[in-house]
PyMOL Python script that loads the backbone (N, CA, C, O; Angstrom):
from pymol import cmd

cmd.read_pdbstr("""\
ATOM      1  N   UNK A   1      75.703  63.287 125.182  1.00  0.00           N
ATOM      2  CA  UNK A   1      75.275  64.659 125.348  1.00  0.00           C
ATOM      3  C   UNK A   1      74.216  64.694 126.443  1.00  0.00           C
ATOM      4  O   UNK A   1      73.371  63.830 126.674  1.00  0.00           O
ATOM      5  N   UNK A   2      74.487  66.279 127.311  1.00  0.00           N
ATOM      6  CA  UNK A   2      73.263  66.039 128.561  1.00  0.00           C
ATOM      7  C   UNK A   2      72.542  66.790 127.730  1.00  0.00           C
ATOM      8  O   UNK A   2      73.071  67.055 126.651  1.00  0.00           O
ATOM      9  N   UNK A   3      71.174  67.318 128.005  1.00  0.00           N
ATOM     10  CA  UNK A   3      70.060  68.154 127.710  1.00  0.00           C
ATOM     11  C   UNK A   3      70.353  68.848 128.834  1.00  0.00           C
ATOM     12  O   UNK A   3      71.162  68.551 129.713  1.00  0.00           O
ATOM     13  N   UNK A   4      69.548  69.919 128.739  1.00  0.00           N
ATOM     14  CA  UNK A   4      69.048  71.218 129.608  1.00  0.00           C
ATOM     15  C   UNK A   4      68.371  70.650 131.045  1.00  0.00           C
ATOM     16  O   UNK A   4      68.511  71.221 132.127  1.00  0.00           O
ATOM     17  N   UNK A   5      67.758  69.650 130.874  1.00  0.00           N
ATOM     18  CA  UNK A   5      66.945  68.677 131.667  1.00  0.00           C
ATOM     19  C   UNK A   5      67.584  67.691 132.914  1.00  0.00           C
ATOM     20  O   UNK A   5      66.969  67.112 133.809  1.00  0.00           O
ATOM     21  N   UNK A   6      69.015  67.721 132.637  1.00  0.00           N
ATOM     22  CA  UNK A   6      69.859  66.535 133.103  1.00  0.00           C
ATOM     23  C   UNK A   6      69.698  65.095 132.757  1.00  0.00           C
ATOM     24  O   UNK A   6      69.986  64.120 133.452  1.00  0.00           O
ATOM     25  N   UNK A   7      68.936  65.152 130.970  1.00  0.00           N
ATOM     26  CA  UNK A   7      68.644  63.935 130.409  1.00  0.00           C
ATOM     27  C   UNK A   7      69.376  63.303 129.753  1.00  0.00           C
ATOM     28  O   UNK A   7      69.271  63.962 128.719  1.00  0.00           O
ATOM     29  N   UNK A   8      70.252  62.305 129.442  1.00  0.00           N
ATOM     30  CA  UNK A   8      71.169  62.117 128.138  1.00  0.00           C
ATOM     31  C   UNK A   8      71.112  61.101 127.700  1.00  0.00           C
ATOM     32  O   UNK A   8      70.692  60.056 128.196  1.00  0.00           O
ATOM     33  N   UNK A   9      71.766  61.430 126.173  1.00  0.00           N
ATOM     34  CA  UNK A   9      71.291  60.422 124.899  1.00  0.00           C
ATOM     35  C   UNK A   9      72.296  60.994 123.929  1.00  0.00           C
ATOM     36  O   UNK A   9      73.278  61.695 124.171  1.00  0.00           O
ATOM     37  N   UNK A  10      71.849  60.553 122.806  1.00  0.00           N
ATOM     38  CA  UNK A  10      73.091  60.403 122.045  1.00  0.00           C
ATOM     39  C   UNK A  10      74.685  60.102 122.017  1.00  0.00           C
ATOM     40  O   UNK A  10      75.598  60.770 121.531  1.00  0.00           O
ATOM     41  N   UNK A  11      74.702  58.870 122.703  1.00  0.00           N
ATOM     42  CA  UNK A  11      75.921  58.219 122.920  1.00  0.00           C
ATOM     43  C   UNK A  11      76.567  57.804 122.211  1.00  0.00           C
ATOM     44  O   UNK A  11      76.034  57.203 121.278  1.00  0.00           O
ATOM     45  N   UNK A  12      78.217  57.903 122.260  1.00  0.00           N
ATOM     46  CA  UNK A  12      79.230  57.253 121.195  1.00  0.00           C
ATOM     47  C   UNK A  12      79.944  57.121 122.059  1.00  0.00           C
ATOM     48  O   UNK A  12      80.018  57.644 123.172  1.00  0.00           O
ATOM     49  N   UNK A  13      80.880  55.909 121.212  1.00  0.00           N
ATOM     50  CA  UNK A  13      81.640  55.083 121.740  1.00  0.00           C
ATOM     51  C   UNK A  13      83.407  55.004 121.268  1.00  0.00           C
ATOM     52  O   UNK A  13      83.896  54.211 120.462  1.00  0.00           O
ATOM     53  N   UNK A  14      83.712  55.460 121.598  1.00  0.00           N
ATOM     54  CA  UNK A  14      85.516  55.588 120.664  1.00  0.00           C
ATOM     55  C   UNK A  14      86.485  55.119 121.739  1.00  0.00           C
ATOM     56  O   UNK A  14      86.715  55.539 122.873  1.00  0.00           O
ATOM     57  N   UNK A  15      87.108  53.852 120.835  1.00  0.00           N
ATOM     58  CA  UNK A  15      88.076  52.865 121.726  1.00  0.00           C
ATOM     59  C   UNK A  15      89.247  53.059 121.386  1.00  0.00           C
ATOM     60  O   UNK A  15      89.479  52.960 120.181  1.00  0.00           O
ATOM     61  N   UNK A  16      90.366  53.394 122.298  1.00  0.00           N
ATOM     62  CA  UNK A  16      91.480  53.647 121.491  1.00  0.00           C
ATOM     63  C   UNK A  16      92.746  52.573 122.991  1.00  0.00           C
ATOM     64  O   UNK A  16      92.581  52.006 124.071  1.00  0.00           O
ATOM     65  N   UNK A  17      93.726  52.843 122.167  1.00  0.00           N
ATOM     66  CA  UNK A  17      94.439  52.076 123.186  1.00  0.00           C
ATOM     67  C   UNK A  17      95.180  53.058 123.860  1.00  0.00           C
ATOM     68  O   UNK A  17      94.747  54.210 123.808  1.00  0.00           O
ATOM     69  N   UNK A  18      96.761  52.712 124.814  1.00  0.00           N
ATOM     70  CA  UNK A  18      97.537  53.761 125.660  1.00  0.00           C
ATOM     71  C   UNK A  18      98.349  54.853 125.011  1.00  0.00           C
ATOM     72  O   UNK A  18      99.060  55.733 125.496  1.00  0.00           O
ATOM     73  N   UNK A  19      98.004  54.507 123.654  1.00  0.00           N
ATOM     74  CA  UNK A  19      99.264  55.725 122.700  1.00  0.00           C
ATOM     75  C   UNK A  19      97.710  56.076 121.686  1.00  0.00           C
ATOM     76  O   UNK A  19      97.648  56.183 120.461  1.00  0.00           O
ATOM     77  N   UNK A  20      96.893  56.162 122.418  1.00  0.00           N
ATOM     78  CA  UNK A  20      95.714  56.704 121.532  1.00  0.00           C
ATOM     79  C   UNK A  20      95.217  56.290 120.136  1.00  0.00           C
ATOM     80  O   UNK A  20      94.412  56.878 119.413  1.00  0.00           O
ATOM     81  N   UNK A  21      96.066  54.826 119.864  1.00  0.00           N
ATOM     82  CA  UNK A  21      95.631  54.755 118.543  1.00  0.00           C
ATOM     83  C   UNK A  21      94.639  54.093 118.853  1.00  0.00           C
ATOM     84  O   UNK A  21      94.700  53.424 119.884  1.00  0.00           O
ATOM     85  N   UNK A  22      93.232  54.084 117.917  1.00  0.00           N
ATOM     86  CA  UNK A  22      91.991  53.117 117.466  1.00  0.00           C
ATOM     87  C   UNK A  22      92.149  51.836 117.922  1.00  0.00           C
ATOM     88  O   UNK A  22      93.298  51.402 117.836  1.00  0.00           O
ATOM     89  N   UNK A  23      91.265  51.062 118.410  1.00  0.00           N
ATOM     90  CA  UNK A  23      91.383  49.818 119.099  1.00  0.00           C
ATOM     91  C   UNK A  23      90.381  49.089 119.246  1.00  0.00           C
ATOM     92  O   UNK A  23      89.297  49.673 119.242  1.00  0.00           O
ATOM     93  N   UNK A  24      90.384  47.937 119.382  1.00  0.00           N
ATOM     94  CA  UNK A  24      88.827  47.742 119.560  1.00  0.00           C
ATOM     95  C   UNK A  24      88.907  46.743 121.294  1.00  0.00           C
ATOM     96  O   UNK A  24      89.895  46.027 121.455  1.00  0.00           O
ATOM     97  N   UNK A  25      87.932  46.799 122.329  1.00  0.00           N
ATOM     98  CA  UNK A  25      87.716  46.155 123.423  1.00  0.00           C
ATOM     99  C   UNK A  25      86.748  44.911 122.573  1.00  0.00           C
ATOM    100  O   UNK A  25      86.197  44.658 121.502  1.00  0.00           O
ATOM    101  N   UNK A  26      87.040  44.350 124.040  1.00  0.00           N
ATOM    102  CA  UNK A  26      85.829  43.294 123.720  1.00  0.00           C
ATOM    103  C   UNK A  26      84.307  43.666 123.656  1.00  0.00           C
ATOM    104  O   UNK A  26      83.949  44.762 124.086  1.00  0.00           O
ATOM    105  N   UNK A  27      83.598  42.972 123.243  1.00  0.00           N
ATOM    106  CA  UNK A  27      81.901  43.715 122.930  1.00  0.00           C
ATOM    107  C   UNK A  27      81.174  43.632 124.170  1.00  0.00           C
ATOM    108  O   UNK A  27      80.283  44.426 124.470  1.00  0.00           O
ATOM    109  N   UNK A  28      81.593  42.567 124.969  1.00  0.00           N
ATOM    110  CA  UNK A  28      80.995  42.389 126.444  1.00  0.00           C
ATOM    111  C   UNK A  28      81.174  43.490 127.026  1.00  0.00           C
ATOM    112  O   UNK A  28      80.321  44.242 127.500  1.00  0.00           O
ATOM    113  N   UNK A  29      82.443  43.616 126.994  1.00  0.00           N
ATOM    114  CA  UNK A  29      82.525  45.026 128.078  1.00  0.00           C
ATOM    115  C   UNK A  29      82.218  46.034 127.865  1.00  0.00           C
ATOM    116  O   UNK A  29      81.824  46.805 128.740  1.00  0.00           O
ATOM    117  N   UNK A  30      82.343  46.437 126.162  1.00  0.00           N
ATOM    118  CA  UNK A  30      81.832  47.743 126.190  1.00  0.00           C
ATOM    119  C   UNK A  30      80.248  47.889 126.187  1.00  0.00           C
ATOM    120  O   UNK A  30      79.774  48.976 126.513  1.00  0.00           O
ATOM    121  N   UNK A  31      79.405  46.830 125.829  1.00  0.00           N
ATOM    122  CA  UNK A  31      78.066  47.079 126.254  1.00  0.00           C
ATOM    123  C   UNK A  31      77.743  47.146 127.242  1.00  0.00           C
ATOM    124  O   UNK A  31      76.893  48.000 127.497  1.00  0.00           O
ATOM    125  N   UNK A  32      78.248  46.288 128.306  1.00  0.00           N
ATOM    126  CA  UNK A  32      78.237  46.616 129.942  1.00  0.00           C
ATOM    127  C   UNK A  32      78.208  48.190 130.314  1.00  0.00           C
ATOM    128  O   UNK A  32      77.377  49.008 130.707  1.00  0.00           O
ATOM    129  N   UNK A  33      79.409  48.162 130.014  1.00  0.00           N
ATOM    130  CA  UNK A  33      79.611  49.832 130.265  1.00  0.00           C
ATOM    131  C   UNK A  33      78.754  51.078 129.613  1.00  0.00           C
ATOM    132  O   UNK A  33      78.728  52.223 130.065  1.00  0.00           O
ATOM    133  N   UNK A  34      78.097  50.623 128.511  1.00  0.00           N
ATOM    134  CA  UNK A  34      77.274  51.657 127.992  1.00  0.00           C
ATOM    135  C   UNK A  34      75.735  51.350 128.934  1.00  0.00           C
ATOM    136  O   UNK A  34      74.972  52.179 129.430  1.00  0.00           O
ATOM    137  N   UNK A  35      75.640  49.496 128.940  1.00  0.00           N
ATOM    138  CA  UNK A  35      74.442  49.986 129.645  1.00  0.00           C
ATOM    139  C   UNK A  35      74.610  50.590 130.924  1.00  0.00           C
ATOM    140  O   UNK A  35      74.018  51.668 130.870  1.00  0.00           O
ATOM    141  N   UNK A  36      75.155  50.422 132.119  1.00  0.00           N
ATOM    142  CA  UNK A  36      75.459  51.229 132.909  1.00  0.00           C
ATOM    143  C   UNK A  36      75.080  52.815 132.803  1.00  0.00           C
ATOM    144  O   UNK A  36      74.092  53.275 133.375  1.00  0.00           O
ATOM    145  N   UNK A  37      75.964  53.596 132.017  1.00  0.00           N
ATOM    146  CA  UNK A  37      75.855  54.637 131.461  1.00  0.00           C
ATOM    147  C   UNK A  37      74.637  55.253 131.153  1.00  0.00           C
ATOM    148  O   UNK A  37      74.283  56.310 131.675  1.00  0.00           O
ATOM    149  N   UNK A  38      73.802  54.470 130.101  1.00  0.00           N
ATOM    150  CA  UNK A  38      72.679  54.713 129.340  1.00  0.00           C
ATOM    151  C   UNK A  38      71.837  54.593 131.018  1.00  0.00           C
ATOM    152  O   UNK A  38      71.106  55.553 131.262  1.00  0.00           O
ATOM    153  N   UNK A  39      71.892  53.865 131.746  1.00  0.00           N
ATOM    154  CA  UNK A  39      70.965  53.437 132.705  1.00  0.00           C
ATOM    155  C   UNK A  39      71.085  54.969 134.329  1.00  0.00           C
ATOM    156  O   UNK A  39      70.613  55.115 135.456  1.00  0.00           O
ATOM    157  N   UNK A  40      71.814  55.562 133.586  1.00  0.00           N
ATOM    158  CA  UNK A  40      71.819  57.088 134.793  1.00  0.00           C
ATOM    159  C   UNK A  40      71.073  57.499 134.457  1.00  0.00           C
ATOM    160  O   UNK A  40      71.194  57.703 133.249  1.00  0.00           O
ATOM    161  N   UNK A  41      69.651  58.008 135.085  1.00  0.00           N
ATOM    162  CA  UNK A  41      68.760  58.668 134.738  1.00  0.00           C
ATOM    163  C   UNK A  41      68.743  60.516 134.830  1.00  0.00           C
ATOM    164  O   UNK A  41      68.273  61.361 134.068  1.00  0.00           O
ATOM    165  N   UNK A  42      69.445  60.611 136.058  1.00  0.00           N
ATOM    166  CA  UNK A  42      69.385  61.912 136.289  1.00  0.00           C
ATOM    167  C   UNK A  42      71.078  62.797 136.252  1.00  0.00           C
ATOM    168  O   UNK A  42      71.890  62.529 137.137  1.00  0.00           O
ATOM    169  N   UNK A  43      71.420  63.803 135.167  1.00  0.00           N
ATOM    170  CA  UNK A  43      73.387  63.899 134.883  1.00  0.00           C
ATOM    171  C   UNK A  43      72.563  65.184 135.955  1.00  0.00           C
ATOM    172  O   UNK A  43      71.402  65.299 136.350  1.00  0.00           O
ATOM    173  N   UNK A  44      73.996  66.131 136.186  1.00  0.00           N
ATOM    174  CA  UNK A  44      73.906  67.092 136.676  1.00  0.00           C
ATOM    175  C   UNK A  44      73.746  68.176 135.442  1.00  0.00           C
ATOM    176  O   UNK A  44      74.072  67.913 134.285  1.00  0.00           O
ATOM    177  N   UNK A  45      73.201  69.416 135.865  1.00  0.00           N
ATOM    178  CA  UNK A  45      72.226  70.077 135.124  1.00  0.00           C
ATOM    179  C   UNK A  45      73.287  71.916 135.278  1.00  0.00           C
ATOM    180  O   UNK A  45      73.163  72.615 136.283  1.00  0.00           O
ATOM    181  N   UNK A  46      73.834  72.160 134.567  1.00  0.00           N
ATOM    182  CA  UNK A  46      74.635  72.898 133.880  1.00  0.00           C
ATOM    183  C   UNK A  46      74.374  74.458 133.653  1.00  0.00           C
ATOM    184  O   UNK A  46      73.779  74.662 132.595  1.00  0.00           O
ATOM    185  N   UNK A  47      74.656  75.555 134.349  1.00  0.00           N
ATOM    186  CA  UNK A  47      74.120  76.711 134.395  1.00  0.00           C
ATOM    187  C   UNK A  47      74.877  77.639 133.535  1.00  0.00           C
ATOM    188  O   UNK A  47      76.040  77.778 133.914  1.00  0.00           O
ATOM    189  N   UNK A  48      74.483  78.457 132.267  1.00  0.00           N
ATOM    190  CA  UNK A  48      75.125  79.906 131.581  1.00  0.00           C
ATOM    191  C   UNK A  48      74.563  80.804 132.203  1.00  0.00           C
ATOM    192  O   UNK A  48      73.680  81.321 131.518  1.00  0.00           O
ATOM    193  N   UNK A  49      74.695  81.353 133.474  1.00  0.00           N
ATOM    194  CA  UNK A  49      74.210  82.890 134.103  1.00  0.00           C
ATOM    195  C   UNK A  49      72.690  81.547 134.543  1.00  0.00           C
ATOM    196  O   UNK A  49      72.599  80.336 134.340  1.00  0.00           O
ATOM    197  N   UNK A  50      72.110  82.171 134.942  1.00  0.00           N
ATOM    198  CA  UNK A  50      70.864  81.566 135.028  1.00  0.00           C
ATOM    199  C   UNK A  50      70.164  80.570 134.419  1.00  0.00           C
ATOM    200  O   UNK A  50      69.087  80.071 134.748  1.00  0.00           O
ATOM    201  N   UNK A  51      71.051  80.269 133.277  1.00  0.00           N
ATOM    202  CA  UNK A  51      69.512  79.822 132.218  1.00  0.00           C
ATOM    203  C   UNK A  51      70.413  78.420 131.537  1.00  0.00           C
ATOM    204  O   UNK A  51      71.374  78.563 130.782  1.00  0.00           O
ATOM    205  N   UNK A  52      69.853  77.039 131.999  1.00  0.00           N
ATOM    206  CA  UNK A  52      70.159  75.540 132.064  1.00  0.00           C
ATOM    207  C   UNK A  52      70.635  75.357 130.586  1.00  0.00           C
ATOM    208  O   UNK A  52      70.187  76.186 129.793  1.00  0.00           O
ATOM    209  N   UNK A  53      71.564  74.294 130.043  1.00  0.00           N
ATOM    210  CA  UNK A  53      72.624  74.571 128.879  1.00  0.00           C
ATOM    211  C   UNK A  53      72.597  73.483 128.665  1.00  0.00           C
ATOM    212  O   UNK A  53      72.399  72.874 129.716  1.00  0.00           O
ATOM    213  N   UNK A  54      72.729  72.593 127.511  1.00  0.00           N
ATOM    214  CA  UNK A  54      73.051  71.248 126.937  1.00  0.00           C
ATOM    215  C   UNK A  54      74.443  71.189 126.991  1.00  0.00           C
ATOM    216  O   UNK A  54      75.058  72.224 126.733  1.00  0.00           O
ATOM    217  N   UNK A  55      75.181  69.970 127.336  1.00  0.00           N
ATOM    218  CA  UNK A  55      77.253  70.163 127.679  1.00  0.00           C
ATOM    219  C   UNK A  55      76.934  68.847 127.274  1.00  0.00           C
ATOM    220  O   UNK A  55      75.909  68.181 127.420  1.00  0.00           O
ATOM    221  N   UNK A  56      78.202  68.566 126.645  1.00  0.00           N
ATOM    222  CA  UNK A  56      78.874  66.400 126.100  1.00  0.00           C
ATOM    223  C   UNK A  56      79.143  66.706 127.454  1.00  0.00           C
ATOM    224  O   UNK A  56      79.289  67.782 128.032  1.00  0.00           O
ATOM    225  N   UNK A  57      79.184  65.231 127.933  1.00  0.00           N
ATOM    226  CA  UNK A  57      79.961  64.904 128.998  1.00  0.00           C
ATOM    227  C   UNK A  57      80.717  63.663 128.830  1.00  0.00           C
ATOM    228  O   UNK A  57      80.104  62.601 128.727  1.00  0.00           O
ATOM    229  N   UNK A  58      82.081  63.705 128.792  1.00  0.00           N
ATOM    230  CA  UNK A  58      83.126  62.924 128.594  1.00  0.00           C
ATOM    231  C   UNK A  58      83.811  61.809 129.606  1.00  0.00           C
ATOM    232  O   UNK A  58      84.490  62.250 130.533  1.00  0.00           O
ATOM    233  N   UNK A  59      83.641  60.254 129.446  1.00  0.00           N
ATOM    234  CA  UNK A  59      83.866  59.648 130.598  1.00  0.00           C
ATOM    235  C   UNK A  59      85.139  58.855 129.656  1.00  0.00           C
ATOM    236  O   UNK A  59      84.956  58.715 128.447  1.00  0.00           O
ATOM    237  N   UNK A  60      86.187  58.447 130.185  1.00  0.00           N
ATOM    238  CA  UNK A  60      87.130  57.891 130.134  1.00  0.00           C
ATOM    239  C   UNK A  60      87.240  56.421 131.150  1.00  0.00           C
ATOM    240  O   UNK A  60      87.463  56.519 132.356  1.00  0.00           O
ATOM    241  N   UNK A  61      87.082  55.308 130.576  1.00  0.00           N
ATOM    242  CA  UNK A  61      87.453  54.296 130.891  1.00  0.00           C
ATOM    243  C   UNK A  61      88.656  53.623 131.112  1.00  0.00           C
ATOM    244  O   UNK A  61      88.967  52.933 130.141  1.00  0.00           O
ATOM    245  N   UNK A  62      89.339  53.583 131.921  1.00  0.00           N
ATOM    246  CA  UNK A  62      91.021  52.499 131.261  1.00  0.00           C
ATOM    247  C   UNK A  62      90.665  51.435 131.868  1.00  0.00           C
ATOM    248  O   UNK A  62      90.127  51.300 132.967  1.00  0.00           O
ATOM    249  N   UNK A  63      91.087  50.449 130.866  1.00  0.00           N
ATOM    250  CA  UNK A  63      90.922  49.125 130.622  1.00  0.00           C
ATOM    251  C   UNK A  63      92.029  48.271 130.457  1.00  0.00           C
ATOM    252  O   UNK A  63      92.683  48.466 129.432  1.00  0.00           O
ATOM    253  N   UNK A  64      92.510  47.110 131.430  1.00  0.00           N
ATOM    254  CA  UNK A  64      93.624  46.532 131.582  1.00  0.00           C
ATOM    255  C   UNK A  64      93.502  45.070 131.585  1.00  0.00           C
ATOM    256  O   UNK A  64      92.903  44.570 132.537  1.00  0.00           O
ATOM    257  N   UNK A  65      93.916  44.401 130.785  1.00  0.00           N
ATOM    258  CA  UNK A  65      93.460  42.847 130.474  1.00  0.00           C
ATOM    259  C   UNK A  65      92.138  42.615 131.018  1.00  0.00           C
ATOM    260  O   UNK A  65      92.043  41.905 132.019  1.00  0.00           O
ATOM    261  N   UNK A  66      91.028  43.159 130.448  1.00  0.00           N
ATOM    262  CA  UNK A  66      89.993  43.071 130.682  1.00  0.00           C
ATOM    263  C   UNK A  66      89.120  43.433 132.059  1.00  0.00           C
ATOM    264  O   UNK A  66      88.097  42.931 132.525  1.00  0.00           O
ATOM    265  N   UNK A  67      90.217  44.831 132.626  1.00  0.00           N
ATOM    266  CA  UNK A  67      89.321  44.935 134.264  1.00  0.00           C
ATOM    267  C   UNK A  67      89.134  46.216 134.008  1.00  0.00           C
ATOM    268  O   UNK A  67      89.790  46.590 133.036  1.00  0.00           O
ATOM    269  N   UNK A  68      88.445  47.088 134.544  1.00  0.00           N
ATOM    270  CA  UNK A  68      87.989  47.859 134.382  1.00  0.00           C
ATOM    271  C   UNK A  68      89.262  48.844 135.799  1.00  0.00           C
ATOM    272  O   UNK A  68      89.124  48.776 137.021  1.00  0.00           O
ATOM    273  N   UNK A  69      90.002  49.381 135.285  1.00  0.00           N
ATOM    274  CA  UNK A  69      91.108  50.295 136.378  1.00  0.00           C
ATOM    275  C   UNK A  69      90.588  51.763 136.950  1.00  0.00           C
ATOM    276  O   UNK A  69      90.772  52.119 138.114  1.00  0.00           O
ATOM    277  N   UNK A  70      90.002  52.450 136.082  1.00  0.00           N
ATOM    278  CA  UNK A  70      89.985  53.368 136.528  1.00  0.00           C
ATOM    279  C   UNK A  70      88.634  54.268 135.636  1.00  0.00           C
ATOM    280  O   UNK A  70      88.515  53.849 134.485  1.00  0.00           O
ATOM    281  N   UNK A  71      87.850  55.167 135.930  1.00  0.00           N
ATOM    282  CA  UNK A  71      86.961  56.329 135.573  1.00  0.00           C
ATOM    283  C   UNK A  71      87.179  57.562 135.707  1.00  0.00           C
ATOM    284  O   UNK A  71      87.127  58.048 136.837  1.00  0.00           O
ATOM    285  N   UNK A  72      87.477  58.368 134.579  1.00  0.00           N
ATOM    286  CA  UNK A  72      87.826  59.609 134.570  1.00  0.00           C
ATOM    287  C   UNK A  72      87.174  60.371 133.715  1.00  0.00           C
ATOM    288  O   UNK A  72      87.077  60.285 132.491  1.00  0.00           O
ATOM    289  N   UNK A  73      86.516  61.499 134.841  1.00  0.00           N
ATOM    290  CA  UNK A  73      84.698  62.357 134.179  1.00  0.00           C
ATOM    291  C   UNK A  73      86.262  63.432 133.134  1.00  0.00           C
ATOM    292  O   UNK A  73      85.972  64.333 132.347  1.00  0.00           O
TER     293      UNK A  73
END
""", "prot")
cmd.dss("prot")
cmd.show_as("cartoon", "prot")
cmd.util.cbc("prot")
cmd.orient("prot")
C-alpha cells in the first residue's frame, strides 16, 4: 500500500504459479525481491481532484527456473 505521502508499507507476498494456483518460490528470491521493493523510498503520489489518496500498488513478477523474466506494475 502507498500513503498519501508516496510512502509504502504494508507488504504481502502471494506466489502462485502459470495457471494461478498457490506456489511457493524459493526464499532467496523472494526476499531479494521484497528487499528491493521495501528499499523504494519515494512511489508516485496519486491525485482524487486535488487532494493526495492512499492506492495498493500491484507488481507482478514472472519467474522462470529461477530468473527473474519479466515486471508488470
Amino acid at each position: 500500500m502507498v500513503n498519501c505521502e508516496g510512502k509504502a508499507g504494508r507488504f504481502r507476498v502471494l506466489q502462485s504459479d502459470n495457471e494461478y494456483r498457490e506456489t511457493k518460490f524459493d526464499d532467496a528470491i523472494v526476499s531479494q525481491l521484497e528487499n528491493i521493493i521495501k528499499g523504494i523510498e519515494k512511489w508516485a503520489i496519486l491525485y482524487s481532484g486535488e487532494t493526495p489518496v492512499d492506492y495498493y500498488m500491484y507488481l507482478i513478477f514472472k519467474i522462470t527456473d529461477g530468473q527473474l523474466i519479466e515486471i508488470l506494475p
